[in-house]
C-alpha positions as CSV (number, residue, x, y, z in Angstrom):
1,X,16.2,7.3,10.5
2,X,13.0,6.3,8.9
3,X,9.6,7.2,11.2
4,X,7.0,4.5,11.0
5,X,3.4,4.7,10.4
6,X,1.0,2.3,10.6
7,X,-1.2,1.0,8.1
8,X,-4.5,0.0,10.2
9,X,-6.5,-1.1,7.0
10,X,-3.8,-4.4,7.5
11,X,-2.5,-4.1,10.7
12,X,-4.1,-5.0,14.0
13,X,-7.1,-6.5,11.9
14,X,-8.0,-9.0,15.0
15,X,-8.9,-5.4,16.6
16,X,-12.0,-3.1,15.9
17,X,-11.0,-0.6,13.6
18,X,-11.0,2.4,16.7
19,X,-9.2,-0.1,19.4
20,X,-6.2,-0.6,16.8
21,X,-5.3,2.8,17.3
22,X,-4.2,1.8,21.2
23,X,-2.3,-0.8,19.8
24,X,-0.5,1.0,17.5
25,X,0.4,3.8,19.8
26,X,1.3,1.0,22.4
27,X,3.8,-0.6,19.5
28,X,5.9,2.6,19.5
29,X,3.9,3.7,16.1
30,X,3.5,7.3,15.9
31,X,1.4,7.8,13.2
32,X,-1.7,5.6,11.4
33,X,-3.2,5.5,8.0
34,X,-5.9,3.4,6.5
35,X,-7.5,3.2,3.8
36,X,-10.6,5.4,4.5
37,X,-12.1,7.3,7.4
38,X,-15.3,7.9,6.6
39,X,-17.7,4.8,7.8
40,X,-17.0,6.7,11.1
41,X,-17.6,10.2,12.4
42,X,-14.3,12.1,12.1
43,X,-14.8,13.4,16.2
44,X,-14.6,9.7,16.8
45,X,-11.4,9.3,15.0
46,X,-10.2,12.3,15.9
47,X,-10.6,11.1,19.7
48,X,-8.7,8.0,19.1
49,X,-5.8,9.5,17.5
50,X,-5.4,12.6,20.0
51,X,-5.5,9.9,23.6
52,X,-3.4,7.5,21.6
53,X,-0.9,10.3,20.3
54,X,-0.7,9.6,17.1
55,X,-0.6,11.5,13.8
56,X,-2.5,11.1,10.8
57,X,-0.5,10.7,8.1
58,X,-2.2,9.7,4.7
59,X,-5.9,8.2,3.9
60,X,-8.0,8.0,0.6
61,X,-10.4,10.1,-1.3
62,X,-14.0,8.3,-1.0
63,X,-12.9,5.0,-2.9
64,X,-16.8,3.9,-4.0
65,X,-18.3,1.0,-2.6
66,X,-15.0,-0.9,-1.4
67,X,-17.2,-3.3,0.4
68,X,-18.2,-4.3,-3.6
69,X,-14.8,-4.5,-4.9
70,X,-14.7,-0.7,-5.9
71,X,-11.0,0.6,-5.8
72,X,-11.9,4.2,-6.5
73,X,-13.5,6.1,-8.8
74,X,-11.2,8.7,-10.4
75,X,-10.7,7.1,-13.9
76,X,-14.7,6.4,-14.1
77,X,-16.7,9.1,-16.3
78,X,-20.2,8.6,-14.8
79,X,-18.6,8.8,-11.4
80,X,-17.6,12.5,-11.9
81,X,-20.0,13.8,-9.8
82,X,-19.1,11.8,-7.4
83,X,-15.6,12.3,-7.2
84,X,-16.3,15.8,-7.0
85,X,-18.5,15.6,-3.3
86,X,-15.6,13.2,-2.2
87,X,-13.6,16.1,-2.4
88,X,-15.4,18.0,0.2
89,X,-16.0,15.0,2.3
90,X,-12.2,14.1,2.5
91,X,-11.2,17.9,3.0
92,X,-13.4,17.9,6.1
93,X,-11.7,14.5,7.5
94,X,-8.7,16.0,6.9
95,X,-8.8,19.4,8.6
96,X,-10.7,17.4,11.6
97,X,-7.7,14.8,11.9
98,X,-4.9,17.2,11.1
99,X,-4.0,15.3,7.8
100,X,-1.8,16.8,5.5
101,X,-2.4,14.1,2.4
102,X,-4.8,12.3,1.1
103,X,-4.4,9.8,-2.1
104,X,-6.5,9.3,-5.1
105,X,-7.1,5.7,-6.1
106,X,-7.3,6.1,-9.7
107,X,-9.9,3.1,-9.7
108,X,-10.4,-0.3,-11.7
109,X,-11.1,0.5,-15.4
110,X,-14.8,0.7,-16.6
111,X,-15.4,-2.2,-18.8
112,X,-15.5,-0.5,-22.9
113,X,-13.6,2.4,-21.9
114,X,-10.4,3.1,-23.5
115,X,-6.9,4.0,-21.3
116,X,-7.0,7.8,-23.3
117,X,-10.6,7.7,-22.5
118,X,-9.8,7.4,-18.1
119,X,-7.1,8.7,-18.2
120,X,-9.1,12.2,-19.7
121,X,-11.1,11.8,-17.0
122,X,-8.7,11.0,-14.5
123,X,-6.7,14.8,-15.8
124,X,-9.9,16.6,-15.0
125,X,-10.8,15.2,-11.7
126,X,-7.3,15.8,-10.4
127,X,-7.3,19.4,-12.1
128,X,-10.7,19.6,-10.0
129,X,-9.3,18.1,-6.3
130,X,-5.7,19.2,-6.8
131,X,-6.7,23.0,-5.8
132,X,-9.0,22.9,-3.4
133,X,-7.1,20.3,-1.5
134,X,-3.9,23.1,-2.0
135,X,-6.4,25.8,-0.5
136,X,-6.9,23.5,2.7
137,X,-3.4,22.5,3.3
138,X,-3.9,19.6,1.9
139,X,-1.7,17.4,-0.3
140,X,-3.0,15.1,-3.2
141,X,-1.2,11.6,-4.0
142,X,-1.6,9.5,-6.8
143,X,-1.0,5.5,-6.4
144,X,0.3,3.1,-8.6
145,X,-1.1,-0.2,-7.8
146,X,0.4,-3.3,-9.1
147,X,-1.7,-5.5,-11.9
148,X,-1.3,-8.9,-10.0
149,X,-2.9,-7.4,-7.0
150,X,-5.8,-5.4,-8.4
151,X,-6.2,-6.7,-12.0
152,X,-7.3,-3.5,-14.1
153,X,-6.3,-0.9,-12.3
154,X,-6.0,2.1,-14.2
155,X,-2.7,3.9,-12.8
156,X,-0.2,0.7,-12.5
157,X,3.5,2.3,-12.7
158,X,5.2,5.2,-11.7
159,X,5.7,5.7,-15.8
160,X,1.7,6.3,-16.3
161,X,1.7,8.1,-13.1
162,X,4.1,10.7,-14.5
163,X,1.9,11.0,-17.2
164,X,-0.8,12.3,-15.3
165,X,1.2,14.6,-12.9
166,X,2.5,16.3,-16.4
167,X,-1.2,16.4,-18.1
168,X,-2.8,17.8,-14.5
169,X,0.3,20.4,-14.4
170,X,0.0,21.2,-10.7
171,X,2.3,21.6,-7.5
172,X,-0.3,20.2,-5.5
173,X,-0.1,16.6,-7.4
174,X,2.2,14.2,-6.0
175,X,3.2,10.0,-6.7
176,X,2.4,7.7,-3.7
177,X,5.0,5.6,-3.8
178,X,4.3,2.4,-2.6
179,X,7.6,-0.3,-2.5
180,X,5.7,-3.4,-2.9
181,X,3.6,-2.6,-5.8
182,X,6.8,-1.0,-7.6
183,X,8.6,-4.3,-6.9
184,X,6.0,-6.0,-8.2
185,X,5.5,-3.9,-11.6
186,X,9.1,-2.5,-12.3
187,X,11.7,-3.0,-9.9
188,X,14.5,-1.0,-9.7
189,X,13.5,0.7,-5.9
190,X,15.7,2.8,-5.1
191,X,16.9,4.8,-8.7
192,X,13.6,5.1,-9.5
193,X,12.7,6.8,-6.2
194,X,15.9,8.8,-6.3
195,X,14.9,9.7,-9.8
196,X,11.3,11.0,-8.8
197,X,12.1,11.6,-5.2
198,X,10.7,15.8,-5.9
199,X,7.5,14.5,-7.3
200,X,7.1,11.6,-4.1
201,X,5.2,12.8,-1.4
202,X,4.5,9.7,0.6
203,X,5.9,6.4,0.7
204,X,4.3,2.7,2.0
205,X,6.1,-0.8,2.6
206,X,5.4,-4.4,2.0
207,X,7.8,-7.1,1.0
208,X,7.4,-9.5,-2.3
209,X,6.3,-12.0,-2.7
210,X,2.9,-12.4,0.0
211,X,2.8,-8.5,0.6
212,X,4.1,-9.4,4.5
213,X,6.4,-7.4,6.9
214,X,9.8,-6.7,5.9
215,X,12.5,-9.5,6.2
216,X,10.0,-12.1,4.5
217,X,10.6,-12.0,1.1
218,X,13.1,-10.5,-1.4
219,X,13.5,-6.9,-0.9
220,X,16.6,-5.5,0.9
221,X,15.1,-3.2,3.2
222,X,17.9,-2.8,5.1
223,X,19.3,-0.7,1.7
224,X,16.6,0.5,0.9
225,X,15.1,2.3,4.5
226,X,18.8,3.4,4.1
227,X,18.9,5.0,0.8
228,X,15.7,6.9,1.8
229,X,17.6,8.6,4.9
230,X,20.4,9.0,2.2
231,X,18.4,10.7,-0.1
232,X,16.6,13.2,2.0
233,X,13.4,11.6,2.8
234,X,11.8,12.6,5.8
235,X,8.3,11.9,5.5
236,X,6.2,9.2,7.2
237,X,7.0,5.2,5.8
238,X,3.3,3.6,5.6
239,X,3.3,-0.2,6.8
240,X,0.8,-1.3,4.4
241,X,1.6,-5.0,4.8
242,X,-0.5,-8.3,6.0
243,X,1.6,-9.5,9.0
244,X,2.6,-13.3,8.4
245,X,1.9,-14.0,12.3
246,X,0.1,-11.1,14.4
247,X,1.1,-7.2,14.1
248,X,3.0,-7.1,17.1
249,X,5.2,-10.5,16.6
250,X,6.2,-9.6,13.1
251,X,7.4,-6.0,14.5
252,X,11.0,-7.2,15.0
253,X,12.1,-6.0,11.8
254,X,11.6,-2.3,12.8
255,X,13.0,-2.5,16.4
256,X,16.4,-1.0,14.7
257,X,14.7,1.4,13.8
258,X,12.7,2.6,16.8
């Protein structure tokens, strides 16, 4: 049976970002995850997810200036630095929330830069988080984010994302695998998770086309929330979806599964 976690960077959006943990908890959700932490002291977020119940299940590595249009900064060469002190800053949200992964958004490619070019840097940077993250107990993704959504995105399929696993050569560096953007890119949900299901370490949801709640669109999540229990998964399944009429209406789809 597939456990639920909700995605508060899409859900509850009419809320403040610390009252959508109450209504996550009070819509049977047992764990959150979001896109970052850090525009808020991690005691405070701590707080909200230890009276609400909730686990933390996945956020980001400091994407930049999201605020800007930033989508993260692993791929960018005079970001390195950077990177790098993100690194420390997520390992100490993490051990404060009790997170056990934490994604790298490879980031939007630098105009004149050539894909060899990021995706060196990209290598080195994950080389550089992928141990210290190990040394905290710490997991680290890698998303591929779909080219209709975020034009120029470095890291796009889970075919480049291989790539980069096999070039960092780590067992700390797994795929984010998110349904929606796969759709989107490749199709072909449920082989290619079973195919990479050893290198998969978190999965999110989102139905195509309009990225809404499950049930909208063309995906067969019935099948497909079914082949993951087939296939072993047990981990949390991220909600990352912009609900068509209110969080809590559109939750019917997941009432069989609660």
């Amino acid at each position: 049976m597939p456990k639920f976690s909700a995605n508060l960077s899409f859900l509850y959006a009419e809320l403040s970002f610390l009252d959508r943990f109450a209504a996550a908890a009070k819509d049977s959700f047992k764990a959150v995850e979001y896109v970052e932490p850090y525009l808020f002291p991690a005691e405070e977020v701590a707080a909200a997810l230890q009276t609400n119940g909730l686990t933390q299940a996945l956020f980001n590595l400091p994407p930049g200036d999201w605020s800007a249009g930033e989508r993260g900064i692993g791929c960018h060469a005079d970001r390195v630095e950077q990177f790098q002190e993100g690194i420390a800053t997520a390992i100490r949200y993490g051990q404060a929330l009790g997170c056990q992964k934490i994604n790298c958004l490879a980031g939007i490619a630098p105009a004149g830069t050539s894909a060899e070019e990021r995706d060196a840097v990209l290598v080195a940077n994950l080389k550089y988080a992928a141990p210290r993250l190990a040394d905290a107990g710490i997991k680290l993704l890698l998303e591929p984010i779909n080219l209709r959504d975020m034009p120029g995105f470095h890291v796009s399929t889970t075919y480049h994302a291989e790539r980069i696993l096999d070039a960092v050569g780590s067992d700390n560096l797994f795929i984010q695998f998110d349904v929606y953007h796969t759709q989107v890119m490749q199709g072909d949900l449920v082989s290619t998770y079973a195919r990479l299901k050893d290198r998969i370490g978190h999965i999110q949801i989102a139905d195509n086309p309009g990225r809404n709640e499950p049930g909208t669109g063309e995906i067969n999540y019935g099948f497909v929330l079914s082949e993951l229990d087939r296939l072993g998964y047990d981990g949390w399944v991220g909600c990352e979806y912009k609900p068509k009429a209110g969080t809590t209406a559109g939750l019917g789809w997941m009432k069989p599964y609660l």
